[in-house]
Steps between C-alpha positions, in 0.01 A plus 500: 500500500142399398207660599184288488195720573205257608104638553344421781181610708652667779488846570814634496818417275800351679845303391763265588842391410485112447834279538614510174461941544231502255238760612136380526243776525114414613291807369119553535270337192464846239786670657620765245855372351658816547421506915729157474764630337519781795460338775804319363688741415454622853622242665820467266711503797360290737468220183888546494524440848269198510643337185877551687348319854324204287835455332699526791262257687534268239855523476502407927266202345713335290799559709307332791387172286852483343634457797371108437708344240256219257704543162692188497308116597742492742388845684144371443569167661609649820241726510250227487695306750548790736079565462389156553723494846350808582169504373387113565559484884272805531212411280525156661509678896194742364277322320428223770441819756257643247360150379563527163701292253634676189468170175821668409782775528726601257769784378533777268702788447261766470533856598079568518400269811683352762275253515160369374252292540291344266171432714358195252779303491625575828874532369729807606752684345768645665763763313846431513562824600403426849847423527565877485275522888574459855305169643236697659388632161508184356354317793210802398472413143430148561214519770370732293441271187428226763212742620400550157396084454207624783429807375601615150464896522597757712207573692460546841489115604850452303636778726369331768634159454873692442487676829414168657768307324777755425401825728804676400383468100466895491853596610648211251288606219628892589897355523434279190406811304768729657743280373438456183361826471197421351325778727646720242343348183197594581347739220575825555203770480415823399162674526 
């Protein structure tokens, strides 16, 4: 376990357990060394018990995304096959109620995003791993990087535009997070 001790001006000193169960402590600028090194000590047990629930959350992770075989070309090519049926029909359905036309959509297996949108080009990526969602979810991701081509951040007019397009987008986005369990990668904190 690392510790990586980082100076900051705020007023009080505070820490968290990052995914890989390093701890990461944010101390006030001048703060005496030896006031660090207590309030860690201090807090030796709940660091235990924060570096056991990142692990075990990313354990549930990895479980979740294995679930989507992409080792062989074969695996992959059925993936891809299985997204485009899925994927294109909705984009297609979604983006003429919106009025917007993606130049391009394409595939990757990637674990970060399930989708994204690259506002100059107009082109959207979707994740493979959408193959891992019920349709709702999906049917989520994609107006949401459709809604993204009219507004590219998530302010209050991109909320907007997904409760008139996809007014269920906060229950999907909860379900999409409960099951992969990403609700339990956030950061963990300790003040």
């Amino acid at each position: 376990m690392a510790i990586q001790v980082t100076y900051r001006r705020t007023s009080r000193l505070s820490m968290r357990i990052v995914k890989n169960g390093d701890v990461h402590v944010s101390a006030p600028i001048g703060m005496p060394k030896n006031e660090i090194e207590r309030f860690i000590e201090e807090h030796r047990d709940w660091i235990s018990k924060a570096r056991q629930k990142t692990y075990e959350s990313q354990q549930r992770r990895a479980a979740f995304y294995s679930q989507l075989p992409l080792q062989t070309r074969a695996q992959a090519d059925e993936a891809l096959r299985r997204l485009k049926a899925l994927i294109e029909p909705m984009v297609e359905r979604h983006a003429r109620e919106i009025g917007v036309k993606p130049s391009l959509v394409y595939y990757k297996a990637v674990i970060s995003r399930w989708g994204v949108c690259n506002v100059k080009d107009k082109s959207i990526c979707f994740s493979a791993y959408l193959l891992l969602l019920p349709e709702w979810c999906v049917e989520h991701v994609v107006v949401h990087e459709l809604c993204h081509l009219l507004e590219p951040s998530h302010n209050a007019r991109f909320h907007a535009l997904m409760d008139r397009y996809f007014p269920r987008w906060r229950e999907a986005r909860k379900e999409t997070r409960r099951l992969c369990r990403m609700e339990d990668d956030q950061d963990d904190d300790e003040e």
